[in-house]
Structures are given as structure tokens and as C-alpha cells.
C-alpha positions in Angstrom: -29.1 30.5 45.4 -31.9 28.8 47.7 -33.9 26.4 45.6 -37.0 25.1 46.5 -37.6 23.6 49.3 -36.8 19.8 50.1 -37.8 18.1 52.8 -35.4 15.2 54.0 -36.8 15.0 57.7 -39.4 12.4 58.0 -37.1 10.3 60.3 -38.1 13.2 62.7 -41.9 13.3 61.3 -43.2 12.8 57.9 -44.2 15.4 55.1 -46.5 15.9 53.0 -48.9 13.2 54.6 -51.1 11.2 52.3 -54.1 13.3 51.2 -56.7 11.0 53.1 -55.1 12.0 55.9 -55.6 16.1 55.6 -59.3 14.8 54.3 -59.8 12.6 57.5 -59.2 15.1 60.1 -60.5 18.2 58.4 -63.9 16.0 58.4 -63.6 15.0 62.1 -62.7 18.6 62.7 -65.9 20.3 60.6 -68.4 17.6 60.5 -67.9 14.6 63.3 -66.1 16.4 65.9 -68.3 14.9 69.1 -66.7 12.9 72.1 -66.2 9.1 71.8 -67.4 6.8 74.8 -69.1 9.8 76.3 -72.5 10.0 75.0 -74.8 7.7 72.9 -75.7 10.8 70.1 -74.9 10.1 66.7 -72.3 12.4 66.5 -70.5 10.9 69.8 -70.9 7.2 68.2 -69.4 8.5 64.9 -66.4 9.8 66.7 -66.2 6.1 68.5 -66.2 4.4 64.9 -63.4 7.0 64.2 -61.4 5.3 66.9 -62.6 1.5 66.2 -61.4 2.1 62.6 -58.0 3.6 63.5 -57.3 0.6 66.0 -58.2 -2.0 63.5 -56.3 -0.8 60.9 -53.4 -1.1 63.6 -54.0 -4.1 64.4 -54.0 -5.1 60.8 -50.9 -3.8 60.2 -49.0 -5.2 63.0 -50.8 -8.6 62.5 -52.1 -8.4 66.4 -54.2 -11.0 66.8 -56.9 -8.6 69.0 -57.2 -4.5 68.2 -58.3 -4.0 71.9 -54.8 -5.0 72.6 -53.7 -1.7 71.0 -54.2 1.5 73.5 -53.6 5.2 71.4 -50.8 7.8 72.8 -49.8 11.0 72.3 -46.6 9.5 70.9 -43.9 6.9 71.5 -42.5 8.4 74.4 -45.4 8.5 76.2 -46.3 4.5 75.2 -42.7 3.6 76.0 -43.2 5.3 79.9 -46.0 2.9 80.1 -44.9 0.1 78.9 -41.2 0.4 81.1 -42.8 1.9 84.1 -45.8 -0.8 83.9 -43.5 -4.0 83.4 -40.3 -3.3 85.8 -40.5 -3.5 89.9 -37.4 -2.6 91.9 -34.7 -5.9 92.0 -36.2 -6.4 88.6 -33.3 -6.4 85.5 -34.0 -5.7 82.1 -31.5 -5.6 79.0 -31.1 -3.6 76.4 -28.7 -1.8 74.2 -26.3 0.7 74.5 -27.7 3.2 71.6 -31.4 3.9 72.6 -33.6 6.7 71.9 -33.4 8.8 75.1 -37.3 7.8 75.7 -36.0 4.3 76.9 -32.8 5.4 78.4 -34.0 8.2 80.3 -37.1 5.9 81.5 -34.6 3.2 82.8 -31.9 5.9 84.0 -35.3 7.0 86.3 -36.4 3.1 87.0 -32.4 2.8 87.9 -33.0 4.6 91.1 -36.1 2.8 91.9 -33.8 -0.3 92.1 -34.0 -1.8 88.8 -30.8 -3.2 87.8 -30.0 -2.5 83.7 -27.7 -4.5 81.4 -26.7 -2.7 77.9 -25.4 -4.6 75.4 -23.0 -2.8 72.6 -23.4 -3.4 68.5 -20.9 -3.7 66.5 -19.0 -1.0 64.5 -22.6 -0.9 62.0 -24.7 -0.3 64.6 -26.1 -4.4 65.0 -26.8 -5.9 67.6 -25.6 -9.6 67.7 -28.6 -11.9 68.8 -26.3 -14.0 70.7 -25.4 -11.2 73.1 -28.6 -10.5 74.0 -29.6 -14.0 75.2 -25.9 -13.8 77.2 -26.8 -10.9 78.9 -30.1 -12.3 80.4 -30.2 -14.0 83.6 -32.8 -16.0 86.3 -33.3 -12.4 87.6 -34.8 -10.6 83.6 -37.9 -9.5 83.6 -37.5 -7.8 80.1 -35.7 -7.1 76.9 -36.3 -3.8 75.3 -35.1 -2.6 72.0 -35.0 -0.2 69.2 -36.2 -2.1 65.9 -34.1 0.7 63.8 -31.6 2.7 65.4 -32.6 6.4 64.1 -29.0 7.6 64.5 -26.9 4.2 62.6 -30.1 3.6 60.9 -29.1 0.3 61.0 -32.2 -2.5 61.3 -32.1 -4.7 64.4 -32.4 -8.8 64.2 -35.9 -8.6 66.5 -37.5 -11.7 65.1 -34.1 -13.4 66.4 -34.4 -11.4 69.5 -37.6 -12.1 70.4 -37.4 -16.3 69.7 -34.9 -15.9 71.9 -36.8 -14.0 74.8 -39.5 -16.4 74.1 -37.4 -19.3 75.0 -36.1 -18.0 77.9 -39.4 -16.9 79.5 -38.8 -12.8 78.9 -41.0 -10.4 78.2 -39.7 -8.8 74.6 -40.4 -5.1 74.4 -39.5 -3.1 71.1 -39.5 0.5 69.9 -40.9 0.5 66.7 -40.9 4.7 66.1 -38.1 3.7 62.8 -40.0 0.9 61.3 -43.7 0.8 61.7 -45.3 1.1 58.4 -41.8 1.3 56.6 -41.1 -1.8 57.4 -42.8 -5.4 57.8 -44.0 -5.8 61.3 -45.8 -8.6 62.8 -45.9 -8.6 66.6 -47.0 -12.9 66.1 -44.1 -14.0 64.2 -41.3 -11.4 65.9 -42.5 -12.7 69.4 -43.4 -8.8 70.1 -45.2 -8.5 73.6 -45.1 -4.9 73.7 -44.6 -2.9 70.5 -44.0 1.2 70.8 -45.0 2.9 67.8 -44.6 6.8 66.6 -48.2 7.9 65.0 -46.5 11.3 63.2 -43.2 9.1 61.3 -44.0 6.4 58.6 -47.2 5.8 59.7 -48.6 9.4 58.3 -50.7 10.6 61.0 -49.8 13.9 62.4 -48.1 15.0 65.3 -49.4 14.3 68.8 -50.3 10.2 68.0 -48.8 7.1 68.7 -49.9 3.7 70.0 -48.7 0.7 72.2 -49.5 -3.1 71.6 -49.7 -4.8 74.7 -49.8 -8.8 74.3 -53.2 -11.2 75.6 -52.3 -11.6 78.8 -49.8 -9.4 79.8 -51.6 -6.1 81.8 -49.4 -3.0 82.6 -50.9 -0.7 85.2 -51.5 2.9 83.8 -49.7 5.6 84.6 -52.5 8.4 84.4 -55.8 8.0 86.0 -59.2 9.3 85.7 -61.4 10.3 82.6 -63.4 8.3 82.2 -66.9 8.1 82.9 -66.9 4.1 84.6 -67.5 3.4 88.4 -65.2 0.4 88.6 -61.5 1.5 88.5 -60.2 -1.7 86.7 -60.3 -1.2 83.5 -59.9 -3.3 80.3 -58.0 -3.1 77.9 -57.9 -0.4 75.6 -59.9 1.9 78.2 -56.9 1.3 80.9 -54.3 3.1 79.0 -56.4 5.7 77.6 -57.4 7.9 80.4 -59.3 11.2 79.6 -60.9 12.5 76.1 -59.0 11.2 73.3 -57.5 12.7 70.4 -60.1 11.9 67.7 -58.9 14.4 64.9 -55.1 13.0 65.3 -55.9 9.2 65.8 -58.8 9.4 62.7 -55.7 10.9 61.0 -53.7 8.3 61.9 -56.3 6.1 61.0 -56.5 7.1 57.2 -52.2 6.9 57.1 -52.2 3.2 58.2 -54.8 2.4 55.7 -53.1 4.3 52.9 -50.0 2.1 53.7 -52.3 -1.2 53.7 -53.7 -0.1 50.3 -50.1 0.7 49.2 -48.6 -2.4 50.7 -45.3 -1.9 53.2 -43.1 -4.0 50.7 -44.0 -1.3 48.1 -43.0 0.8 50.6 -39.8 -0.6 51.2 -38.9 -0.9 48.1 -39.2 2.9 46.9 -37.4 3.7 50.0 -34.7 1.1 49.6 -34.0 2.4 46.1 -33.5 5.8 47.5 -31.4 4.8 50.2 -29.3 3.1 47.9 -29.1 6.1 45.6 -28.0 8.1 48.9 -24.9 5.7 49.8 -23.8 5.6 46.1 -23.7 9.5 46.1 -22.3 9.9 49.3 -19.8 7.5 49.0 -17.3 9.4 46.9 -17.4 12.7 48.4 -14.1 13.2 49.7 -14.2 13.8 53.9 -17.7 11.8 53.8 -17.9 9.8 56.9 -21.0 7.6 57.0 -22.7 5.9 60.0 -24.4 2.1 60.2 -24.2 0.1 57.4 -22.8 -0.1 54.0 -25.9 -1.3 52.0 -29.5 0.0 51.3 -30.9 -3.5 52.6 -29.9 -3.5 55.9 -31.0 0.1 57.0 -34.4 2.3 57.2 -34.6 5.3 55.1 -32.1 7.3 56.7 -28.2 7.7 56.5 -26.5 9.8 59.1 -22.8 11.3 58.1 -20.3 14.4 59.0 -17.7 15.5 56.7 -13.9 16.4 57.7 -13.7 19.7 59.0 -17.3 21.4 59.1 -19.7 21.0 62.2 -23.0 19.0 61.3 -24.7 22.5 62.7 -23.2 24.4 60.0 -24.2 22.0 57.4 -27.2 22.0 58.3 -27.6 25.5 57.9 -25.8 25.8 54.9 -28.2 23.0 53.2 -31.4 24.9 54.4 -30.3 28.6 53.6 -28.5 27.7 50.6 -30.4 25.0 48.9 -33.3 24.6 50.7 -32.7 21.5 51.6 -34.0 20.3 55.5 -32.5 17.5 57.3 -31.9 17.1 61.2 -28.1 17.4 63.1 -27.2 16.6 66.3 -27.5 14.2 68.6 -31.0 13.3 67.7 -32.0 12.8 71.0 -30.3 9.5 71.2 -26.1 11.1 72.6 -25.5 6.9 73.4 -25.3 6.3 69.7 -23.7 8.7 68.9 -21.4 7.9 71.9 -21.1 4.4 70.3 -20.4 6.3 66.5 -17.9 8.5 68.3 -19.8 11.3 67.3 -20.7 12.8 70.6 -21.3 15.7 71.6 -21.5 17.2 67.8 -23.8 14.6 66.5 -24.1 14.3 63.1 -26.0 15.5 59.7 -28.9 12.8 59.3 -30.9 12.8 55.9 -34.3 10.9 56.2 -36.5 10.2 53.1 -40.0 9.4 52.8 -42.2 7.5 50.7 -43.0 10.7 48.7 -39.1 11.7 48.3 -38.3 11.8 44.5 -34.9 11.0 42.9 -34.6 14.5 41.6 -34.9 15.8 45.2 -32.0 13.2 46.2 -29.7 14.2 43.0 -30.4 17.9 44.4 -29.5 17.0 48.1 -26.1 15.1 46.7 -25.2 17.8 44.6 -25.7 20.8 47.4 -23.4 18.2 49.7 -21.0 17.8 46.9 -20.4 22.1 46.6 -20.7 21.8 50.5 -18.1 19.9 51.1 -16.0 21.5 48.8 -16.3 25.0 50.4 
């Protein structure tokens, strides 16, 4: 019988959301609601505060050094088209590895036949990356490194800080993806050598859907790749203005706003921990179901709050369906928009079933999940 419902999705977009959130947007919505940098009323200079809150509390995350450095998107997609398209010329060559999201492969597939050359470099059976690799791969001719932080099929987390000492040595720009990791995970764009972070607004960081924002490093300017909107005479614009053409999203980015703070007020290695335990729980229950076959690494520590698995002999689709319909239970299957991963896992072109839980996530709602998984695989 259907039980109620469990959400294990928040790899793919997080739920419920803080309340602050719901509170911040429904008062942008109902009381605020004017248009930032547009006019000098009260209510348009509220709306501007909205935004000059939200981007501190960014940068305050991420330990940027400057919150104009930080430019709002609609989500990481869209911030990793800029920050691709902005830093790569034809004859340029970038590396990166062979189990991306499809927002940077696709981008570089396009950048490909523009004449940039593109070197991926493969993990190992876990889904890691060997630092080492990366810094053999890069030659006189690399402009960039890009890279997921956390890969969200292998879950597994990338050695960044070790990545990005190493592009810093060699005179590279370092890009990352950061849709897995920021706010579930320490970040510091200082310390990890970041020079251009991608970040998902709607996943750990609690804002809704529709927000997301890129970190662009004191010195480094990318071009943007939409124009217009704005009401200035001069066409060079500053940072953030330059990547932030047209009216901006003021209910989502307030949102997101109030779910960066909440994780500030919680603290990210309170986070992590809560997470981690559930992870853990996760691998220790999944471990002895006979025809389990998990992805990325063994242990809890090494991997973001998500485990991807199949088991012998029923398609990830179907168990997908069978955890929703029968148990109520949501998680994602498939190919998660990331088929190289899963190309690497030897999982393509089925995919796999990928359980993701949040910061709110209970371990009654993970016993549940391991039980429905346990008649599942059974039947």
C-alpha cells in the first residue's frame, strides 16, 4: 500500500525549503515587489537591498573576497555557458573530465566546433579523479580546467583544492561546477584556488527554482552572452551589472537569499554531518541487498548526499515507479543528464536509480526507503 510520501530528490532540487525562504519571497511578492536599479522609490531601493543581501550572503559563504564578484542566473547551466563561452577562444584547450553534467559537456561539444581543442581525463573505478592526471593533461596551449566538485551520478567528491594548487601553479584558469556541493559542503573559492565557481540556486542552497549564481575572480572579466536591459549609456559594464542583463529575479534571488543565510546560521559542517550520517545509514542498508550494485565510493565521507545503484534484473525506470506508486517514495532514474558517467559506470543508456537526501531527510524516512528497496528487490 502507498505510504506517505518521501521525498529523496534534492540532488535534482531540494524540498521542503527552509521556512524563511517561503517567508522571504511571499514578502517580496506581496509587500516589496518593485524593480531593483530602475528607479530611486522606496519600493525599487528595497528590492536593490533584496539583491545586496542575497549577494553578500554568497559571498560569505564562498569566502569571496568581493560580493560584486558574484553575478545571479537563472541556474547553473546558464552560469556555466558564460563562464565556458566567456573564457575559451578557438586554438584554445581546456581539460576536464570524462563524467560531466551535460551543461559542460554540451557547452564544450558546441565550443569544439568553434576550434577549441578538449582534453577529458577518466576517474577511477569510484568516480575520482587523480590530481596528478589533471596537471598531466595540461599543456603550453591550456587556457582552463573545468570540473565538477561532486559528480551527481558517482556522487563521489572531487580533490579541487589539489586541482586548483595545481592550476595555480601552472598559470590556468580553474573553473568548477559547484551545483553538488555549495552549501552541503565547505567551499572557499580563496583557499581551493576557485577562479570561477558555478553554483545551482534551487539544490542545497534552498532557494527555489529558476536561481543560481557565478563567482568570477578580481581580475578575470568574461564578456556576457546576453545584452541589453539595462538602463546605462556606456556598454561596458562592471561587474555584477555585466552578467546580469535585463530585470532580475528578485522574488527567487531574495529566496535564495534567506536559504544561504539559514545555512550560515546552521553552519555547513552541521550540515555535513546530518547528511553524512544519512549517507552512511544508506550504504549500510543497501549493502546487503542481494543484486544491489552501487556506484562511487564505499564510504559516507567521501561522497555528497546521494548514492546511485540498479539491482540485477529490474530497469531503474521500473523502480522507480514501483518506489513512487507503491511506497511513495520519489527519487530520480536515468541518466541524470550526465550519459558520460554513466558511460564511465557502465550504466548507459539505462542509467541508474539515484536516492538524494536533504538536510531535512529523517532516519525513519531512510529506514522506510530501505525497507520498500528490500520487498523491491525481492519481487
Amino acid at each position: 500500500m502507498k505510504q506517505a510520501r518521501i521525498y529523496l530528490d534534492n540532488a535534482a532540487t531540494s524540498f521542503p525549503k527552509p521556512q524563511s525562504v517561503y517567508a522571504r519571497i511571499d514578502e517580496i511578492l506581496r509587500v516589496i515587489s518593485g524593480n531593483p536599479g530602475r528607479a530611486s522609490h522606496r519600493m525599487a531601493l528595497e528590492a536593490s537591498r533584496v539583491i545586496f543581501r542575497a549577494r553578500e550572503a554568497a559571498a560569505r559563504l564562498i569566502n569571496a573576497p568581493d560580493s560584486a564578484r558574484i553575478a545571479f542566473t537563472k541556474n547553473t547551466t546558464e552560469a556555466i555557458n558564460i563562464g565556458l563561452k566567456g573564457l575559451l577562444k578557438p586554438q584554445d584547450h581546456i581539460v576536464t573530465t570524462s563524467f560531466e553534467h551535460n551543461s559542460v559537456v554540451k557547452t564544450l561539444s558546441h565550443l569544439e566546433t568553434l576550434g577549441v581543442t578538449v582534453t577529458k581525463v577518466r576517474p577511477d573505478a569510484f568516480g575520482v579523479i587523480n590530481p596528478a592526471a589533471v596537471d598531466k593533461a595540461v599543456t603550453a596551449k591550456t587556457k582552463a580546467v573545468c570540473m565538477t566538485h561532486a559528480s551527481n551520478v558517482f556522487g563521489a567528491i572531487e580533490p579541487v583544492a589539489e586541482v586548483g594548487a595545481i592550476c595555480r601553479k601552472r598559470g590556468v584558469i580553474f573553473m568548477v561546477d559547484g551545483a553538488q556541493t555549495l552549501g552541503a559542503l565547505p567551499v572557499d573559492v580563496e583557499a581551493m584556488h576557485i577562479d570561477v565557481l558555478a553554483a545551482a540556486g534551487h539544490k542545497s542552497l534552498f532557494g527555489p527554482q529558476g536561481t543560481g549564481f557565478i563567482y568570477v575572480r578580481q581580475g578575470l572579466e568574461l564578456p556576457p552572452i546576453i545584452h541589453g536591459g539595462t538602463g546605462e549609456i556606456d556598454t561596458v559594464l562592471e561587474m555584477p551589472e555585466r552578467l546580469e542583463c535585463g530585470t532580475m529575479n528578485t522574488p527567487g534571488v531574495g529566496g535564495l537569499g534567506a536559504g544561504i543565510e539559514f545555512i550560515l546560521n546552521q553552519g555547513v559542517k552541521e550540515i555535513r554531518r546530518h547528511e553524512e550520517s544519512i549517507i552512511r545509514q544508506l550504504l549500510e542498508g543497501l549493502a546487503p541487498v542481494k543484486g544491489v550494485n552501487i556506484l562511487g565510493p564505499a564510504t559516507a565521507g567521501e561522497r555528497v548526499s546521494l548514492v546511485s545503484f540498479n539491482i540485477n534484473g529490474i530497469a531503474p525506470a521500473e523502480v522507480g515507479r514501483r518506489l513512487d506508486e507503491d511506497y511513495g517514495v520519489m527519487v530520480r532514474t536515468g541518466a541524470h543528464c550526465a550519459p558520460e558517467a554513466h558511460r564511465e559506470a557502465l550504466t548507459y543508456p539505462d542509467g541508474a536509480v539515484r536516492v538524494s537526501p536533504g538536510y531535512f531527510s529523517t532516519p525513519a524516512e531512510i529506514d522506510e526507503f530501505l525497507r520498500a528497496i528490500r520487498e523491491t528487490a525481492k519481487g
